[in-house]
Each structure stands twice: as structure tokens, then as C-alpha cells.
N, C-alpha and C positions, 0 to 999 in steps of 0.2 A: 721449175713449175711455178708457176703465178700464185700469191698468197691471196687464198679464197677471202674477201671481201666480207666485214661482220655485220650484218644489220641489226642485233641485237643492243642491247645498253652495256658496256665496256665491263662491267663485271658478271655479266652472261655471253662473255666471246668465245669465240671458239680458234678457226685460223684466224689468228689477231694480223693484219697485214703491220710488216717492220715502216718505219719510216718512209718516208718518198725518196729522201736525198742517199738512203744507205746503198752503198755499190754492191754487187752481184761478183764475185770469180769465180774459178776454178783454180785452185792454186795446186801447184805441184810440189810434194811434199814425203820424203822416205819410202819412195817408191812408189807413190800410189797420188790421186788428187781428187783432191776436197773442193765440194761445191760451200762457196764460204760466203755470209752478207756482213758487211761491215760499215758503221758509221759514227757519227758523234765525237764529243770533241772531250777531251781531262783523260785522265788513267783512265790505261787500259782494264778490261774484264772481258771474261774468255766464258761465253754458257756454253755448257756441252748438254745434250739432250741423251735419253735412254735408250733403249726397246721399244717397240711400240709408238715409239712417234720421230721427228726429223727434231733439227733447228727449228722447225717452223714454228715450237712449240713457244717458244721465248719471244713472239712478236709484243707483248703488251710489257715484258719485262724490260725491252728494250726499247722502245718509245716511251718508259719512264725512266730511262738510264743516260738516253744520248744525250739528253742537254749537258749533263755532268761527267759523260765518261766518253772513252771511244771504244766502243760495243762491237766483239768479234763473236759470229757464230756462225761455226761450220755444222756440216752434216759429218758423223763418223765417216769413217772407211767400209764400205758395204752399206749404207744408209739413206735414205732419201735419194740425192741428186749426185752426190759424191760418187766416185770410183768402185767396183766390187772386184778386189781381188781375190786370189782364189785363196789366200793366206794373210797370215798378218793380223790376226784378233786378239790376239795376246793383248792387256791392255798396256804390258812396256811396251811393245810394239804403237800403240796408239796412242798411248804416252809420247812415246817419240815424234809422231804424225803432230803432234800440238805443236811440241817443239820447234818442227822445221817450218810449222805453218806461220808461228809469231818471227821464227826469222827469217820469214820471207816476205812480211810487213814490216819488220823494223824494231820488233816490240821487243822489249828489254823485261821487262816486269808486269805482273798481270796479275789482278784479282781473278779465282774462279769462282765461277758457281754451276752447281752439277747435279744431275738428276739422275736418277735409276744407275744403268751402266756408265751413265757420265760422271758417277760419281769414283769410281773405279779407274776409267782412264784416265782422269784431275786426280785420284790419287799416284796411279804410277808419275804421272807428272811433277808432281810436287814432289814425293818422294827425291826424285831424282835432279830436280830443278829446285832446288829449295829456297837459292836467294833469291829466286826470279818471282816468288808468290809472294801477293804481300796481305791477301786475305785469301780464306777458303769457306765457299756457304757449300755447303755437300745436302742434298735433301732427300730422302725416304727410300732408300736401298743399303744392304749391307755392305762390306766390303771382303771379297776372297780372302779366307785364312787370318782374319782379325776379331779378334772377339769370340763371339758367340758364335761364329758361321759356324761352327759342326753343329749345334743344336738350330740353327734356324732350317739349316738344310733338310732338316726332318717334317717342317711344316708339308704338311700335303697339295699346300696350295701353289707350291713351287715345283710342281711336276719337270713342268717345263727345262729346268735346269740340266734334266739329264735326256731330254728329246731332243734328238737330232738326226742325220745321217741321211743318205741316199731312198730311203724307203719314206723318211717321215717328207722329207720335199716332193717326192710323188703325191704322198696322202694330202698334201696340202696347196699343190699345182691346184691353179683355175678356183681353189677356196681359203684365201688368205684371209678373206674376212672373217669367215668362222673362225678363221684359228685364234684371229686378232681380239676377234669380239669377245673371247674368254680374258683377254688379261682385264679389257675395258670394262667390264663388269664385276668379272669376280675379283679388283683391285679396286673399285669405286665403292665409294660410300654410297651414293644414289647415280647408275648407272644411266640415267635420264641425265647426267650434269657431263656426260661426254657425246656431243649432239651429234647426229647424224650426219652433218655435213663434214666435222670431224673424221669420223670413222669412216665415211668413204675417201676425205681425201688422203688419210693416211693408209690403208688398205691398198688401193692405186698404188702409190708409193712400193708398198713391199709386194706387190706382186710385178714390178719388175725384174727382168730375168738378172740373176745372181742374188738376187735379196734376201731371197726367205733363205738359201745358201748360208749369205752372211751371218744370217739372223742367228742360226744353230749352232757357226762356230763363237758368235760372243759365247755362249752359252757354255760350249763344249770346250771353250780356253779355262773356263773359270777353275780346275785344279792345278795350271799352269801359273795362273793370276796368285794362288793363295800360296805358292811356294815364293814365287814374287816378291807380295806380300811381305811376309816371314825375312826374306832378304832384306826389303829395303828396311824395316825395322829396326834390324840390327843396327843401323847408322843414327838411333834414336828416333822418338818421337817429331812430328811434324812441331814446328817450333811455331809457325806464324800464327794470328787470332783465325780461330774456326766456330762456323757457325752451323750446328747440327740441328738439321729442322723434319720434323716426323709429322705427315699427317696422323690427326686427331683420329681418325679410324686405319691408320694401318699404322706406323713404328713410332708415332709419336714421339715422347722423349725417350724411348729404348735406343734413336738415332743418335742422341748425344753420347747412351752409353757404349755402345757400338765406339764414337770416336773416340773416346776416352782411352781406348786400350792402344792410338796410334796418334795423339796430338795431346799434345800439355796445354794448350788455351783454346776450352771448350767450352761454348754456351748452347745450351741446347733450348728449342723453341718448337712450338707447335702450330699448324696451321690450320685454324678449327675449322668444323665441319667436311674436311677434305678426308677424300684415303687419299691412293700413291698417284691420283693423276691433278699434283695439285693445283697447274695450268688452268684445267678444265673446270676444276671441282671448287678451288677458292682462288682465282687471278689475283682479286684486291689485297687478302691480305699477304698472298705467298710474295708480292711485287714490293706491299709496306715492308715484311719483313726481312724481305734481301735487301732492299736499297736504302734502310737502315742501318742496316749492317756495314753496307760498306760506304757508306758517308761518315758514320761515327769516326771520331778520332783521326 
């Protein structure tokens, strides 16, 4: 799908379009294939995007990266433009899906940077790939069976977590933007800073047939994910520099304490005025404060 064009002032964007010169594929990758944009030129960095929104989200993070890096962002498995199969959201499973995607570019090593559910499947990743990461920005989601997750899971405003199945994808056939317009709101700090153009073109998106599908198994994998978890643990903590970043209205620096319980070199930062959409909600600084991070040192 064509990245919707901003006429706003670059830190009021919304679909930020990626570069001109970035290529477009479909790569095939552990059974399944990923609609993937890729460009720029130095070290690699791999964004993985959440729930609720594609790649598309990382257009502005990535026209301030490519002059310095070579910038990979797919869409998950079941997501955007990418493949929906009918299995496979386990995030080892999608873990793996990164895996065979970088070896099927060539990449050896990779900074990530992750968001919502992308933080989850860059952590089975990394977990499992460990010399291959040589930084990690993880931003404003938990991670299955690390930490606090049995008390966060008690928040009420994580309903969703346990909504799924064959009756809820009825209920939500032909109304994926109500369903959507719940996270875009009640997860924003001022739900006006996720603009309409947004939330139609991502809506479209998941009312493609298998979508809202996918959507319920991320969801429905996550006590699969936290035994996971727990596994790859036991191989120690995450050893490389990580950078835990919490909007200022939704996990703030509770994000650093969250990784602290799964990486030994943690600095945790916040991205003011954002809650968890903080693409929409603060571009400028969530873009300062990643591509600080991984230029340092």
C-alpha cells in the first residue's frame, strides 16, 4: 500500500512516507513472507512495529537513520502487507521470521529498535541470537513472563489481552475501526495526536481478510511467549547496551524497570508528553532519542 503523503510540519506527521530510494519486497522467510522496505547505507537496524499499526509507523525514524545506517522494516507475520498465516505468533516463531529475513539480505548483525509487540519479538530474537544484536531500544510495552507481567496483567485497560476467537472476529467483521479506535485512544495521551488519516489508513490495513485473525493470536500466544521467556533467561541476561524508553503517560521509566529483570546494561529514558503511540504522539523526540542511542559509542 502506498505511504499516505504528510502535509503537516514533520513533527505533526502522521504516515511519514520512508525515503524515495528505499526498496519495497516480499521476502520469504520460515514459512511464511514478509512485506519488508529497506535502505540506507552503515550498520544495520531492524524496527519492528506493534498492534495497532504496520512498519508504516517508522517512516520518520527512518529518513533520520538512513544517511547513517541500512534501515530494515518489515511488517510482522499477519500484519499490514505481510503474509497471514493461520499459525505461527508465537514470538520464537517470529523471532525466527527476523532471523531468516536478515539472512536473506545478508545481514550478520543488527541494532534493534521495537515497539509494543515488536518489543517481544526483538526480544525472542535477541534472546536467541545474541552475538548478532549489538544494540537494543525496546519502547513502551512489557514483555511475557519478565518482571512484573503478572501484576500488569491485572490492569483493566488490557482487556484485550485475553479477547480473542472465532465469535470476537465476527463481532468485529466490517468494524475494525471501533475496535482499533479503543487502543488509539484509551493508550494516548491526547487522542487528537493520532490523526484521522492515520487511523483510517491503519484500520484498512487490519480489516484485511486474516488480520483481525492474526491480531488475536499475537494476543492469544502471549502465555506461550512468557514460558519462552523464562526459558531463554535461564541462558542469562541480555548482555548488549539497551535502551528502555516509556512514554511519559503510559510506562515511562517503569520500561527500564521491566528490563532490568532481562538485560544487565539498562538505561532507561522517557519520551515526554507521549503515551504508547509515540510515533504519533512525540516523532521528534522518540527519533532524538533512538538515533542517539545508537550513534553513541
Amino acid at each position: 500500500m502506498p505511504q499516505t503523503p504528510s502535509t503537516a510540519a514533520p513533527e505533526a506527521s502522521q504516515i511519514v512516507p520512508f525515503p524515495a530510494d528505499f526498496r519495497i519486497a516480499e521476502i520469504e522467510t520460515n514459512g511464511t513472507t514478509l512485506h519488508v522496505r529497506t535502505g540506507g547505507q552503515g550498520p544495520a537496524v531492524l524496527l519492528i512495529h506493534g498492534y495497532g499499526e504496520t512498519g508504516d509507523m517508522w517512516g520518520a525514524l527512518a529518513q533520520a537513520l538512513a544517511p547513517t545506517h541500512t534501515v530494515v522494516v518489515p511488517d510482522l507475520r499477519g500484519m499490514g502487507l505481510s503474509a497471514k498465516p493461520p499459525g505461527g505468533y508465537d514470538k520464537k516463531t517470529q523471532g525466527a521470521d527476523m532471523a531468516g529475513l536478515l539472512d536473506a539480505l545478508g545481514i550478520d548483525k543488527v541494532a534493534l529498535v521495537t515497539h509494543d509487540i515488536g518489543n517481544m519479538v526483538g526480544f525472542a530474537f535477541a534472546a536467541l541470537h545474541r552475538d548478532r544484536v549489538t544494540k537494543f531500544a525496546l519502547i513502551d510495552a512489557p514483555l511475557p513472563g519478565v518482571g512484573p507481567w503478572d501484576e500488569i496483567l491485572k490492569n483493566p485497560l488490557l482487556w484485550h489481552f485475553r479477547f480473542g476467537g472465532p465469535d470476537m472476529e465476527r463481532l468485529v467483521a466490517g468494524r475494525e475501526r471501533i475496535y482499533l479506535d479503543r487502543f488509539w485512544n484509551e493508550f494516548s495521551a491526547d487522542p487528537s495526536h493520532f490523526s484521522e488519516a492515520a487511523r483510517e489508513h491503519y484500520a484498512a490495513l487490519y480489516a484485511q481478510p486474516g488480520a483481525m485473525h492474526a491480531g488475536f493470536a499475537q494476543f492469544a500466544a502471549f502465555d506461550q511467549d512468557a514460558l519462552d521467556n523464562v526459558e531463554f533467561l535461564k541462558a542469562g541476561k541480555l548482555a548488549m547496551p539497551v535502551l528502555a524508553l516509556g512514554g511519559e503517560h503510559s510506562f515511562g521509566l517503569g520500561m527500564a524497570e521491566v528490563m532490568r529483570f532481562a538485560a544487565s546494561d539498562v538505561t532507561g529514558d522517557v519520551v515526554p508528553g507521549s503515551g504508547h503511540w509515540i510515533m504519533e504522539e512525540n516523532p521528534a523526540a522518540t527519533v532524538a532519542l533512538v538515533t542517539d542511542f545508537l550513534r553513541a559509542g
